[in-house]
N, C-alpha and C positions, 0 to 999 in steps of 0.2 A: 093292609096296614101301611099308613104313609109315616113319614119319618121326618122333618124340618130339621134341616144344617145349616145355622147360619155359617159354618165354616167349611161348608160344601167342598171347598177346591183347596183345603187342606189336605198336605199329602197323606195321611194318616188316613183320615175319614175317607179318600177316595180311592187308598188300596182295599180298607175294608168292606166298601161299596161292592165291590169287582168280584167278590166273594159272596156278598150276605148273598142271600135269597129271600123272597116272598117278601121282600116289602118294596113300597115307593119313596124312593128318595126325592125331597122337593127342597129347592136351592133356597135360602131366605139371604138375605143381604144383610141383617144385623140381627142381634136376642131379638129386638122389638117386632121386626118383620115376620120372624119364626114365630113369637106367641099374637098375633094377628093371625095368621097361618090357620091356628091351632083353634083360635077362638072361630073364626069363620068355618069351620069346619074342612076347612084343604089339608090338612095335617092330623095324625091323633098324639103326633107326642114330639117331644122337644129334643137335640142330642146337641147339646155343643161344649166348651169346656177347657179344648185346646189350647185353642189362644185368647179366649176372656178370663178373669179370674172367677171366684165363687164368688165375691160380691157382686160383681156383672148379672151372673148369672141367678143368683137368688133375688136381686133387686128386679130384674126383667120380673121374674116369675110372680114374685109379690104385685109390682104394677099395672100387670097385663092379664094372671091369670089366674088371680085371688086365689085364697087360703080358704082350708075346709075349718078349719079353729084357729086359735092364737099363735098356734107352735107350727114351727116346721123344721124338720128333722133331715138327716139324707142316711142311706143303710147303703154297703157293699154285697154284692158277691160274690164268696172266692171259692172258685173254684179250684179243683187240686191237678199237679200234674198225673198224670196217668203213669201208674203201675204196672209197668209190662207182664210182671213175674204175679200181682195179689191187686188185680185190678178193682177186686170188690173194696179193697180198703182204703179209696178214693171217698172223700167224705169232703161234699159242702158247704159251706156252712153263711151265714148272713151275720152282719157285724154295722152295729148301727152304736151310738154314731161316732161318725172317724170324719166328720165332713165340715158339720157346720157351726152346732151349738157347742159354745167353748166349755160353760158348769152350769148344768141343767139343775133347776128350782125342785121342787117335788115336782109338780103339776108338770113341769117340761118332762121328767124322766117320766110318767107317769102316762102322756104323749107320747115320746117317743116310742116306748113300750109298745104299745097299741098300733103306734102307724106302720111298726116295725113286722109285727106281729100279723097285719092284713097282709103288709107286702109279704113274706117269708112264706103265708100260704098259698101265694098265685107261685113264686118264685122256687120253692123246693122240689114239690112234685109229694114232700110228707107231712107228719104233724109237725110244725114248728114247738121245738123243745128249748124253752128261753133261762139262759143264766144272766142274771145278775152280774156283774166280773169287778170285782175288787182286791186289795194286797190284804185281803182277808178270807177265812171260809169259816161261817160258824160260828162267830163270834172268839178267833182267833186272837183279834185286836178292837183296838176298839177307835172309833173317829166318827164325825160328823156325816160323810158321805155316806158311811157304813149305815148311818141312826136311818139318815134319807132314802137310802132302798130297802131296808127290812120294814120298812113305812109303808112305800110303796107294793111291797111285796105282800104286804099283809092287805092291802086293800085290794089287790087286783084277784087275789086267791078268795076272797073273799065274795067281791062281789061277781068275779069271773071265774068261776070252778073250772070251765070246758078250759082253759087255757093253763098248759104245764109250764111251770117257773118257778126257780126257784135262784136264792142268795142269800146272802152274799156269799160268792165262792170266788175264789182263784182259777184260776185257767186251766192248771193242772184238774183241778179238781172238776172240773163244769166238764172236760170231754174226753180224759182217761178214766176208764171203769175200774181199773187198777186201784188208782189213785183215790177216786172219789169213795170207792167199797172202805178206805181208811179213815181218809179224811171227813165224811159226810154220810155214812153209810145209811140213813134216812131218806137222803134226798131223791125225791119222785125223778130225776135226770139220771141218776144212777150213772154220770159220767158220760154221756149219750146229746149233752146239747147240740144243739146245730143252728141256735140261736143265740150270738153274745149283745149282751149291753156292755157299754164302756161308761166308767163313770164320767168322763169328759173327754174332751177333744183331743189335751196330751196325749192320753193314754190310747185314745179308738185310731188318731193317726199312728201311732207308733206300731200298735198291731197292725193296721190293716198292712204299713208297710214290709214290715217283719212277714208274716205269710206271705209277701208278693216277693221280696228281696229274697229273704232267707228260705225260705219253701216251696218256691218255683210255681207259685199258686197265681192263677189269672184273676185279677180284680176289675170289678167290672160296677164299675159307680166313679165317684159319690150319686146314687139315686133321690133325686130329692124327695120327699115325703113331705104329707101337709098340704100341696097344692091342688089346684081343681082341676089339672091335666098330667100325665106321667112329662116328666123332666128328667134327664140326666145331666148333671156338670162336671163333666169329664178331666181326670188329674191331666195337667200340662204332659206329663211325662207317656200320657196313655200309649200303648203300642197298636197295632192292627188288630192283634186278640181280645184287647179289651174292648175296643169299639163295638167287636163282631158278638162282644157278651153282651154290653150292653141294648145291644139293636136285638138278642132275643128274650133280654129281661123287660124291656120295652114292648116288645108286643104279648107277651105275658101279660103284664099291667093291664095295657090298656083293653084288656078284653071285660 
């Protein structure tokens, strides 16, 4: 597995280096050089992030290394700290999107859904179990976002049976089994998702930051989704851990 940085001799990316294993690190000089890389085939996947912004980096990817459809998305994963004392109730989970798309149309959430849904099964290691995530469960309240995923929700159940999802729910409700046996006690997630949708950018960065800040969870994206090679656009802030997540959700992907 080879890996292009164009920020190779960033200190971040090259304490992480000193660590990863099993893969090639190969130096690029700019985004543009890193997706040539990729396309000639000296590379299989892109990591930069640190010091380009996301439009950098999604303009490179769109230029260089074209889109599989119209949308493109980016998903996290966060990983938990570890449990010394109840290590089994370390829990996963994939959070899309928090990256790119600001208020996703039908058809974008509808994308995302799916790009999200491929990645989460290279990237879990189980069945991807997808919520919906709104300041609703059930027709709690009522609004427009809510009208556009029970939309979506009905079409992908529809024409996608093999794939478990369900919404509109609350957060509480999508991964306490406590919570959801009251609030939703129907729903096929039974409180068990390990897949969130965000209804937009506010809300998916605010989470993803909240599990990273407040819950000591290692994030490890924005992953972008949508394009024709695995991409990472890594948060400014990223640490040596999430590098080192990134570089093995990366070679995941691109197998």
């Amino acid at each position: 597995m080879k890996i292009a940085f164009p920020e190779y001799h960033n200190e971040i990316v090259q304490s992480a280096l000193k660590k990863a294993e099993n893969i090639g690190a190969i130096e690029a000089a700019n985004l543009e050089d890193a997706c040539e890389k990729v396309k000639n085939h000296e590379a299989d996947a892109i990591i930069a992030g640190i010091d380009y912004t996301t439009r950098d980096v999604v303009l490179a990817a769109k230029n260089y290394l074209g889109m599989k459809n119209q949308t493109f998305s980016s998903c996290f994963l966060l990983k938990p700290p570890v449990n010394p004392i109840n290590p089994e109730t370390a829990k996963t989970y994939i959070l899309a999107d928090a990256g790119v798309t600001k208020s996703p149309t039908k058809d974008q959430l509808k994308d995302i859904i799916f790009q999200t849904y491929e990645s989460a099964q290279k990237l879990l290691g189980e069945t991807p179990k997808i919520a919906v995530l709104s300041f609703s469960t059930k027709g709690s309240a009522r609004d427009e976002s809510i009208d556009k995923a029970n939309e979506v929700i009905r079409e992908i159940k529809t024409k996608n049976p093999e794939i478990i999802i369900d919404g509109e729910l609350q957060l509480d409700a999508a991964i306490n089994p406590r919570i959801a046996a009251k609030k939703c006690p129907d729903s096929p997630l039974q409180g068990a998702a390990n897949v969130l949708i965000a209804p937009d950018l506010n809300s998916g960065n605010i989470l993803y930051k909240s599990f990273e800040q407040l819950g000591n969870y290692t994030a490890a994206g924005p992953i972008l989704q949508g394009f024709n090679f695995p991409i990472s656009d890594l948060s400014r802030g990223s640490t040596t851990e999430d590098v080192l997540l990134v570089i093995s959700c990366l070679i995941k992907l691109a197998k």
